[in-house]
N, C-alpha and C positions, 0 to 999 in steps of 0.2 A: 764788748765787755767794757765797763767804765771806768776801767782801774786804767786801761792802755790807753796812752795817746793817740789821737786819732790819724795817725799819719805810720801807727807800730805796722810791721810785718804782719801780714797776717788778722789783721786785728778781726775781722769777720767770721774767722773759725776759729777764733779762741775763745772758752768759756772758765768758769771758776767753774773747779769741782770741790768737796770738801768728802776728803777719804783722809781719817784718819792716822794722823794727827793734825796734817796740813792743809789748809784752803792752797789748793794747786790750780796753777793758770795751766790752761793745756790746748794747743795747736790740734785739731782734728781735721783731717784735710785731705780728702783726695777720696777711691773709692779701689778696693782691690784687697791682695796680702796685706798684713799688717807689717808696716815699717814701725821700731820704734828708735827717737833719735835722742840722744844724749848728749846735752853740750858740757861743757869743759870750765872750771872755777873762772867764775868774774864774770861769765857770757849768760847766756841767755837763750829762749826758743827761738829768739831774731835770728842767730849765727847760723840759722840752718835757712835762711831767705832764699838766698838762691840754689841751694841743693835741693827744695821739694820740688819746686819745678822741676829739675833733671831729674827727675825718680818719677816718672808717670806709669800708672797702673797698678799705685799701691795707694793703699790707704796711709795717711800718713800720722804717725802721734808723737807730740814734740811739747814735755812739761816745760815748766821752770823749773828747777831742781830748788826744794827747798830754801825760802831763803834770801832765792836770788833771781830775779828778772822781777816778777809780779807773781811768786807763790809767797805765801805769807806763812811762814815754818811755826808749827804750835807748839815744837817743842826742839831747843837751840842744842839738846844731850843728842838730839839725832841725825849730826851731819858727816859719822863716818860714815864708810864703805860700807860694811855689814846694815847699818839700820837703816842708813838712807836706800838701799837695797831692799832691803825687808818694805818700805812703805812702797814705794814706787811698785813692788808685788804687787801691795793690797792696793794702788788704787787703778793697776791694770786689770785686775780678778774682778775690783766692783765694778768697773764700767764693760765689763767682757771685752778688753782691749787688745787680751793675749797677744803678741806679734809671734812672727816667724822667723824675724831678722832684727835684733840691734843695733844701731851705728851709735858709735859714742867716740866724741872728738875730747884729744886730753885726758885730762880728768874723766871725762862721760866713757870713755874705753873702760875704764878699771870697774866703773858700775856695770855697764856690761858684762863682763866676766862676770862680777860677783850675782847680777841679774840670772847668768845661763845655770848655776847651781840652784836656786828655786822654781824655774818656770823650764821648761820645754823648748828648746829655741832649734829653729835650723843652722843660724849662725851668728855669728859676731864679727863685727868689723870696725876695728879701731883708728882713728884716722888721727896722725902724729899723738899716738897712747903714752899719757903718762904713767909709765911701768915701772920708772924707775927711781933710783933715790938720787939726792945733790952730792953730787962727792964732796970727799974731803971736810972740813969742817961746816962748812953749808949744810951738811945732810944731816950732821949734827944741833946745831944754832937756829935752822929756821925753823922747823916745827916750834921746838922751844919759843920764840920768838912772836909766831903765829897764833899761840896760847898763848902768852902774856897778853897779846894788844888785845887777843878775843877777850878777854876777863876784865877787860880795863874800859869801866864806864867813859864814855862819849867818843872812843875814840874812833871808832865809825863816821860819825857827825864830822870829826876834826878831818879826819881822812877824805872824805867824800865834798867837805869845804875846800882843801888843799887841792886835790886830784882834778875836781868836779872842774876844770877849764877847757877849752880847747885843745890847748897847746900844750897841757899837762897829759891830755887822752892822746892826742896824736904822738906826743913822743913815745907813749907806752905802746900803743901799736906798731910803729915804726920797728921798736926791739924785738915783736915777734918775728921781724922779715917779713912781714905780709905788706902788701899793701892795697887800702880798700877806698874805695868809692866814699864820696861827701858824707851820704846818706847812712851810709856803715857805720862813718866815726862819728857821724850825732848820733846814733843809737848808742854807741858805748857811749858815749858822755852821757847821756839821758840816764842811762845805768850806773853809773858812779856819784852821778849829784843825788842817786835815793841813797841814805843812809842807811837804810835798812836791807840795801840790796850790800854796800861793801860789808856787812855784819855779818850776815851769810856767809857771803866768802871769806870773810874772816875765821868764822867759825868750821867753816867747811874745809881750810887750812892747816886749824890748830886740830882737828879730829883725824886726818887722813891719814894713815897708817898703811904706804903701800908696801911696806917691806911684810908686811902681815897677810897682803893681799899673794906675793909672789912665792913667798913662802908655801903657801899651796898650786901652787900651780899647774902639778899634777891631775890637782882636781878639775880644772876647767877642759872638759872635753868637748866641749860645740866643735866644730867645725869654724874656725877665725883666722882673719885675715886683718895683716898690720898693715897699714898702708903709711908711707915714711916720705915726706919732703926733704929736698937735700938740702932746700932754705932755712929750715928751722932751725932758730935760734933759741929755744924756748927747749922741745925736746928732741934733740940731733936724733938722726936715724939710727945712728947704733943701740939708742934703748930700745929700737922695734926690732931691729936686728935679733939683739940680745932675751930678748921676753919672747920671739917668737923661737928661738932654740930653747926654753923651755915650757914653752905650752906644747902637749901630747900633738895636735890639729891644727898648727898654725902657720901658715904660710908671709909670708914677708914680699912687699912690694915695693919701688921707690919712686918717687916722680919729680922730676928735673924742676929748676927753676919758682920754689914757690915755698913759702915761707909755713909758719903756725897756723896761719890763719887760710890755710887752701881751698879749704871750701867752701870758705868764704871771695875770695881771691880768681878760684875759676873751679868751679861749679860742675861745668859739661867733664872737663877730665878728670874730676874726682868721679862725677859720680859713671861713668864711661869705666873706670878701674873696676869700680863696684858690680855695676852691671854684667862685665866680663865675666869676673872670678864669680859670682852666683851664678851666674850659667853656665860654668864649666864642672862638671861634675868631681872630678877627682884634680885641680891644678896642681901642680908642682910649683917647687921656689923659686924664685926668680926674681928677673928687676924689670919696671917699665921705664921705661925714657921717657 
């Protein structure tokens, strides 16, 4: 595809699709069940580099979310939960993509759930899920915030000139507690010097409404699993904790040592959690080490 740099993740199974409303970049890759994988505000189908490796014998499908990595969003009123949901439907339906299994890291956990109420799913698997809101005055101020800068011409550009350095991207990943390979943090730098990619997450920021999302939560009946780092500095395990005591089917996992960015970070024992818990037919709650 000649939008991705010739050196992207992947770049040899990704094609543009155009399912309305968005020209969607999308990772196809592998041959079996259908996986499908959802990254998390600011990232991209890159972030899942080394976890399709670790998931052999599925098929694997991995967009850009709207917006952001190399999907070109046709319309910027569709970056909550419910619409970006709704599209990401129609362009699984157009391409007969159906999965069986969701993973969605972050942010990509919440489309999940909102994903398993229109499509059929065997389960869902959130990997450090943002489920929850910012306390205290934060949880108040940022959205607010998030809308303003979204409605406010160039500031994308300004953003993405400011950010768009080495030293600027490495310190931002340093704050998830992750830490990742050369190669990882030029892809996110690559991703924040497009301005069109911080606009996205900009917008996908000022639309997010997850207090709306947990407010039903009753309704998310799959069968899911919260999988929680004790490194994370971005969304502590106690929001998995907490979201998975109120989903009906949700079991809660935790893994030592490893920050936001895990599966990106180490790969074999994320995706080894996962592997477990789909093959155990009925788990119970528990912790992994």
């Amino acid at each position: 595809m000649n939008t991705l740099p010739p050196d992207w993740p992947y770049r040899a199974d990704a094609a543009q699709v155009r399912a309305r409303p968005h020209d969607w970049c999308v990772i196809d890759h592998g041959s079996g069940p259908k996986l499908l994988l959802l990254h998390g505000a600011g990232a991209s189908g890159h972030s899942f580099r080394h976890l399709i490796p670790a998931l052999p014998g599925y098929r694997v499908i991995v967009p850009d979310l709207p917006g952001q990595g190399f999907t070109r969003a046709g319309s910027r009123s569709r970056f909550g939960i419910e619409p970006m949901a709704e599209d990401l439907a129609q362009l699984l339906a157009q391409k007969d993509w159906l999965p069986e299994v969701v993973i969605g890291h972050s942010a990509g956990a919440a489309l999940a759930l909102q994903l398993s109420t229109l499509i059929p799913l065997r389960a869902v698997i959130g990997i450090n899920a943002a489920l929850g809101q910012f306390d205290g005055a934060a949880g108040f101020l940022f959205p607010l915030m998030a809308r303003a800068l979204a409605a406010t011409p160039f500031v994308a550009s300004l953003i993405s000139r400011t950010l768009g350095r080495e030293a600027k991207v490495e310190g931002l990943l340093a704050n998830t507690g992750s830490t990742l390979e050369p190669e990882g943090m030029a892809q996110y730098l690559a991703l924040v010097q497009r301005a069109a990619h911080v606009d996205g997450t900009l917008g996908m920021m000022a639309q997010w409404r997850i207090d709306r999302l947990m407010a039903r939560a009753p309704q998310f009946t799959a069968r899911t699993l919260l999988l929680a780092t004790a490194g994370d500095r971005v969304v502590p395990p106690a929001v998995s904790r907490k979201a998975a005591a109120l989903l009906p089917r949700a079991d809660y996992r935790e893994l030592a040592g490893l920050g936001h960015l895990a599966h990106e970070e180490d790969a074999t024992t994320v995706a080894g959690a996962i592997i477990a818990w789909l093959a155990d037919p009925a788990p119970g709650q528990g912790q992994i080490s």
